[in-house]
N, C-alpha and C positions, 0 to 999 in steps of 0.2 A: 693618182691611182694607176697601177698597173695595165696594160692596154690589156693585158693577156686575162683581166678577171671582167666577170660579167657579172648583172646583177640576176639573181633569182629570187622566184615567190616560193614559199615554201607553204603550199595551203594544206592544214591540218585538219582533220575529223572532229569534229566538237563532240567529243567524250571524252574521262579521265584528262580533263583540262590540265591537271594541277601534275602531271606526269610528264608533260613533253618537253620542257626543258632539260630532265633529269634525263629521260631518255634523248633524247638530239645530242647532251654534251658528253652525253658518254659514250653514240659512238662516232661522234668525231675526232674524242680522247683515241679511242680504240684503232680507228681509221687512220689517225693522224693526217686530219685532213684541218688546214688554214681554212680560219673561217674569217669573214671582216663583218659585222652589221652596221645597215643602211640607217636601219632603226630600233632602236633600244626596243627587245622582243617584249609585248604586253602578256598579261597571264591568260587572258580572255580571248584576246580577239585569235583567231584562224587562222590567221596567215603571220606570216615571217619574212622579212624582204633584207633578205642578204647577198653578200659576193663570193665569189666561189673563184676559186683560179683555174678549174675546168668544167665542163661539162660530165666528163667523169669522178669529178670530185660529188655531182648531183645524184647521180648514176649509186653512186657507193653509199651515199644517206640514205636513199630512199630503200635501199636493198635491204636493211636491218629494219627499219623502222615502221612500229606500226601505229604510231602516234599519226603520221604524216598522212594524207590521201596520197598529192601527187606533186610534183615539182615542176616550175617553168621555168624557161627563161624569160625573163621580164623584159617587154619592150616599150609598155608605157605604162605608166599609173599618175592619176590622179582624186584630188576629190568631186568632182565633176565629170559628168560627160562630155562637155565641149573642150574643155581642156585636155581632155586620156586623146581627142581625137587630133588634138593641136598639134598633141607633145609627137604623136604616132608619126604624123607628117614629117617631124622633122629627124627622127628616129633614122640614121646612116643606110641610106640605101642597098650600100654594099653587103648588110647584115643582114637584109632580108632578102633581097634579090636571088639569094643561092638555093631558098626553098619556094620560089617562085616561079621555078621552069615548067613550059609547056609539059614537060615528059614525070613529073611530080603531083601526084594527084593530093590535094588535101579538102578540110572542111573546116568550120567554125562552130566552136561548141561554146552556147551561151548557158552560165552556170549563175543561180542567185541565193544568194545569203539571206535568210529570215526574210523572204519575200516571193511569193510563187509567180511564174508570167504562164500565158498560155503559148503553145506553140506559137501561134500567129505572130503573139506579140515578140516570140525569140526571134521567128524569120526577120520581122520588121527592125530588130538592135542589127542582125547580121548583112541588112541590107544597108546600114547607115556607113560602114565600111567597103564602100566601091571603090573609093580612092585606091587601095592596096592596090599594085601591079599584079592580081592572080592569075597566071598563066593557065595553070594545068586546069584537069578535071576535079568537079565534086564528086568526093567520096564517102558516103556518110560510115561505111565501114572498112577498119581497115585502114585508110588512108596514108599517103607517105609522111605527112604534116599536119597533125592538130593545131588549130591557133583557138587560145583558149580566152572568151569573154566574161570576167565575172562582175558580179556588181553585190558590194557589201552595203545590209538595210541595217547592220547594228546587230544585238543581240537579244534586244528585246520586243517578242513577238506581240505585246500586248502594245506596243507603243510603235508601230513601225513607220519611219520619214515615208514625206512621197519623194524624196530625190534621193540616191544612194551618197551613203558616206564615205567610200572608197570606190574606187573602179579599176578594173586590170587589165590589160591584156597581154598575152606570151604564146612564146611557143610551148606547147608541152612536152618535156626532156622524158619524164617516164612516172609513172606510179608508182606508190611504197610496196612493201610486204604484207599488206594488211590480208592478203590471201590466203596469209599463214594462219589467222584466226580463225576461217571454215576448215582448214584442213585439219587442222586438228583440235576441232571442236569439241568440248563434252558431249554435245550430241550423238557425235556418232565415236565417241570412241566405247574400244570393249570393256575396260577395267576404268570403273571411277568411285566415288567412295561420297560421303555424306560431305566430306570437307575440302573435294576436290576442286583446284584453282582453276579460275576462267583462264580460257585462253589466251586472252589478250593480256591479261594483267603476268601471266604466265612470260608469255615472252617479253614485255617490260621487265620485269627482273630481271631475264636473260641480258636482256643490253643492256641494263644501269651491271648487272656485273662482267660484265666485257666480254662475255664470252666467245672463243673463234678456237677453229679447229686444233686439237692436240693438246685444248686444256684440259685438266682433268678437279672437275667441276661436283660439290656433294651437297647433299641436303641428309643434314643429321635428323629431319620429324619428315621422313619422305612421305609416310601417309601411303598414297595411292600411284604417286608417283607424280602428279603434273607439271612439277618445277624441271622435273629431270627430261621430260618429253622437250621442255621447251631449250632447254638448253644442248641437247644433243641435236635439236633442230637448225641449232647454229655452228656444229661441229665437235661441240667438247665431250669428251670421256666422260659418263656419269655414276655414280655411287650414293647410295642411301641408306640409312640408316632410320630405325623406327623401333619401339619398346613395343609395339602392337603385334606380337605374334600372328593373331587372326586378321588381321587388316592386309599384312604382306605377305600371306598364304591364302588369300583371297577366302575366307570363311565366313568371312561377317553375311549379315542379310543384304541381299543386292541393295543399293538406293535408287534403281528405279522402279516405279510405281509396276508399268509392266512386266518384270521380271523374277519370276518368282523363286526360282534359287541361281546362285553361283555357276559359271560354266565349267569343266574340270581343270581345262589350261588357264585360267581366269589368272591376271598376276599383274604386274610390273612388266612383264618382260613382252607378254601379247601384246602392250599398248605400243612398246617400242618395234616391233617386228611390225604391227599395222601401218606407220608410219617407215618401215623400214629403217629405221634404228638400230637397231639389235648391234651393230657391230661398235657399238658407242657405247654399249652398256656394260658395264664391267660388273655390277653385281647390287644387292639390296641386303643388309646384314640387319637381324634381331636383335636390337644392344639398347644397355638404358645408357643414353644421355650424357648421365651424371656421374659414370663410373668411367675410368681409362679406359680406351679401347685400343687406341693409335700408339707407335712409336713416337718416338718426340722427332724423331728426323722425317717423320711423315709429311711430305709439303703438296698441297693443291692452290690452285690459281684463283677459286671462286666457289665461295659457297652462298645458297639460296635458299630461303625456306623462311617457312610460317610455321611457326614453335604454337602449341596451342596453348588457349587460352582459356581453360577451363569452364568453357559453355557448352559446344558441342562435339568438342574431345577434353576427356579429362585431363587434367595435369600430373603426372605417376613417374615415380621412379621404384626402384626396385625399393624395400626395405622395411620394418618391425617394427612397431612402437611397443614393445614386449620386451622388457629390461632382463638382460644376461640370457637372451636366447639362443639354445643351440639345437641340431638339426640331428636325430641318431643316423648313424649310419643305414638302417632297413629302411628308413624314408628318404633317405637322399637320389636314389634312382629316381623315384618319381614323382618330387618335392617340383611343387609350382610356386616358386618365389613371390611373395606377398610385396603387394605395393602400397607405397605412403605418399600422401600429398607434395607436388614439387612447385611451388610457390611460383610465381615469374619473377620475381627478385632473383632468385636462384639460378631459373633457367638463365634470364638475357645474362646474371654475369657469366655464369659456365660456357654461354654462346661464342661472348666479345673474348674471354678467358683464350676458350679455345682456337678462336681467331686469329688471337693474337699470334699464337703458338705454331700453327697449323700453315698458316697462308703464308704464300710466297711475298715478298715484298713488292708492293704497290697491286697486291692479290685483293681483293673487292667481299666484303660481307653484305648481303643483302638481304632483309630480313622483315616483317612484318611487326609490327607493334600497336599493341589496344591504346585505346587511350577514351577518357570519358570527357565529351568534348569541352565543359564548362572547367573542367580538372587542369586541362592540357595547358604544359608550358614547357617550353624547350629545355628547363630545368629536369623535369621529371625523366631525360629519355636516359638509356644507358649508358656507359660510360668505359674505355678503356685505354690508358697512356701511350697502346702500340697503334690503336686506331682515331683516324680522321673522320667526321661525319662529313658529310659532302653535298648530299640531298634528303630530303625530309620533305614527301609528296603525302599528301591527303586524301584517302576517301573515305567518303561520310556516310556509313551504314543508316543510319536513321536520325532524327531531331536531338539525341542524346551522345550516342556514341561513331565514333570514327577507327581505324586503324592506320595506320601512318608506313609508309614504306621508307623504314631505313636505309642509307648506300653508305656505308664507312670503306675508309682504303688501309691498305694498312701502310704505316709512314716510318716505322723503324722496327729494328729488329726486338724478338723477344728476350726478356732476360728473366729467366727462372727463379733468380733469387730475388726478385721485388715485382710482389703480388696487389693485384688492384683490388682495393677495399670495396665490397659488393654495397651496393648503391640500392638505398629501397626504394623501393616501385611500388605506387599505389594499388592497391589491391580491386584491380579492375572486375574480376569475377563478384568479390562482394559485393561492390555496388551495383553491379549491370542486375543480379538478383533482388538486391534489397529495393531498386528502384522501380523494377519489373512488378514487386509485389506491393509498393505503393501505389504505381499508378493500374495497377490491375482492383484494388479497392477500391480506389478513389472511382472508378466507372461503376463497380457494383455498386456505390454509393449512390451513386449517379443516377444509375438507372431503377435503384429502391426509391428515390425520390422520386424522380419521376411519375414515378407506378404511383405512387403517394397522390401527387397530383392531379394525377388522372381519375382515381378514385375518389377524391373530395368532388372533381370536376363534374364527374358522373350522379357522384349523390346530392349534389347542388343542383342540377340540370332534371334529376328526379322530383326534386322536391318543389319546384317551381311547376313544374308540370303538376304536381299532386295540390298545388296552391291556386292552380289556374280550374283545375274542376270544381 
């Protein structure tokens, strides 16, 4: 090994489990940052125990990522605690001694995994470490050196060891981004919409599609805008597009309960100024979809977005089911274009279609996809000749259905004259409906039995009493 690499803990937030691979390797992709693992990374467990070839190689992960808590440098681990404190002993003097000066004030911060201690009991882990040569002052806030104790009980709180199954200790190099999820929270932003993207999942898309400053970065179903907040929060140029007229002229009914109509400046553009964006936004365009919009020499680095899925935005493109229709000319001033059903076979190829077309080479598509979870198989997802799939992260809306976060790259250029046969895609709206109105009978069934039984119960319970006078 390298003298000049160290090992670090990479300990993670336990939410969106099934996202922090896809996010960590893309922006190390991004960063181009060497990475070596200590141990083949699990999907489950929290933590990460890798080598780094600096300290600022730590510093640069954690600054995009919001998968991460925080990051150490690792100075012992083990599965035991007589052992973490064995290994610590013999841990190179010289590598600690530099954060051990009289004129260096630090503290020890004891942290535990699926198992709570009381204070007392934290004081009593941090007194078992006297050995260390600690010069300076305790500082509990502030301090110039964190040394961080954690003790991992598993993941399952209903089963938890009495002795931990891992153990760590480090110094701590610095905390993720994850700051980024309060700051620009739905909570408190001005402009949000019925389908507007959580934060966190928001800026995930941002780093599985690489984005950093001077890209210029679009979401063709921008809705309310949230893909584009999160992306300009990383530097890139944003543009959106949306068939919803009233949605991106802020007209619709507010969706918050307290709010009882629209503000006048209400838009896309207020959410980016509240977060001081604005100089990132290049604009938000009225356009269906499914019709040309773009020059073909048109090229962006990354596109984002959650195409909808005909539950709680429909799926519409412009167009007539009205055979040889024409428009006269006295109603063309103020003709409001009729819309027809746009299927999701249709939408994801036109997506990868225009993907293919659109993006810069090794440019990143990032995108949302339904799926019905007993249905699912990596056969069904879409499909394009110019595009690489690369990640395929999980989250599980309810015991039935899930939506899946695509990351394709794209791997060669496009060629106009050989077109990808559209690929059908199970028709996820009909069943999310036709399933919704089974098991919504089946409880009215349910509960007309019941009543049933409660009824016979009542009149059996009568008649016993009418049998006992």
């Amino acid at each position: 090994m390298n003298l000049s690499w160290k090992r670090y803990l990479l300990w993670f937030a336990q939410e969106h489990v099934d996202f922090r691979f896809a996010e960590i390797t893309s922006i190390i992709q991004l960063l181009n940052i060497p990475i070596k693992w200590v141990e083949e990374p699990t999907p489950e467990d929290p933590y990460w125990i890798v080598q780094l070839p600096s300290e600022e190689a730590a510093h640069l992960i954690a600054s995009r990522s919001v998968s991460l808590r925080c990051c150490l440098e690792l100075w012992g681990r083990a599965k035991d605690i007589p052992t973490l404190h064995e290994s610590l002993k013999k841990y190179p003097f010289d590598e600690m001694s530099k954060y051990f000066q009289s004129d260096i004030s630090f503290k020890i911060h004891v942290e535990t995994f699926c198992k709570h201690f009381t204070q007392k009991e934290k004081v009593q882990k941090i007194e078992t470490f006297s050995y260390l040569p600690l010069k300076g002052t305790v500082q509990l806030i502030d301090p110039d050196v964190c040394l961080h104790y954690i003790e991992y009980y598993g993941l399952n709180p209903n089963d938890i060891p009495e002795k931990p199954l891992d153990v760590f200790f480090g110094r701590w190099i610095c905390d993720s981004a994850r700051y980024l999820i309060s700051k620009i929270s739905l909570k408190t932003r001005k402009f949000i919409g019925n389908t507007s993207m959580d934060a966190q999942l928001s800026l995930i898309m941002a780093n599985q599609a690489c984005c950093k400053p001077g890209d210029i970065c679009l979401d063709p179903f921008v809705g309310s805008g949230s893909l584009l907040v999160a992306a300009a929060q990383f530097g890139a140029y944003v543009i959106g597009t949306d068939i919803d007229y009233m949605m991106l002229h802020a007209r619709t009914r507010p969706s918050r309960i307290t709010q009882k109509k629209r503000e006048i400046n209400e838009g896309i553009l207020l959410n980016m100024k509240q977060y001081h964006l604005e100089h990132l936004y290049l604009d938000v365009l009225v356009a269906d979809f499914s019709l040309p919009l773009w020059r073909s020499e048109f090229q962006i680095d990354s596109i984002i977005t959650d195409p909808p899925y005909g539950i709680r935005e429909s799926t519409e493109k412009i167009g007539i089911e009205k055979d040889n229709y024409e428009l006269t000319e006295e109603h063309l001033q103020n003709h409001v274009p009729s819309k027809v059903d746009y299927g999701l076979s249709q939408i994801y190829h036109d997506l990868l279609s225009f993907s293919a077309e659109h993006l810069k080479l090794n440019g990143r598509l990032v995108c949302w996809f339904p799926v019905y979870r007993d249905d699912y198989s990596p056969e069904i997802l879409p499909e394009n000749s110019c595009l690489q799939l690369i990640a395929n992260s999980e989250q599980i809306l309810n015991k039935y259905t899930s939506r899946r976060l695509l990351t394709y790259e794209k791997v060669k250029e496009f060629d106009k004259n050989h077109l990808d046969v559209m690929k059908e895609i199970p028709d996820f709206r009909q069943k999310y409906f036709a399933h919704g109105d089974e098991t919504r009978k089946e409880r009215k069934a349910k509960r007309a039995e019941l009543r049933e039984i409660g009824r016979l119960e009542s009149l059996k319970r009568s008649n016993n009493q009418s049998d006992n006078r």
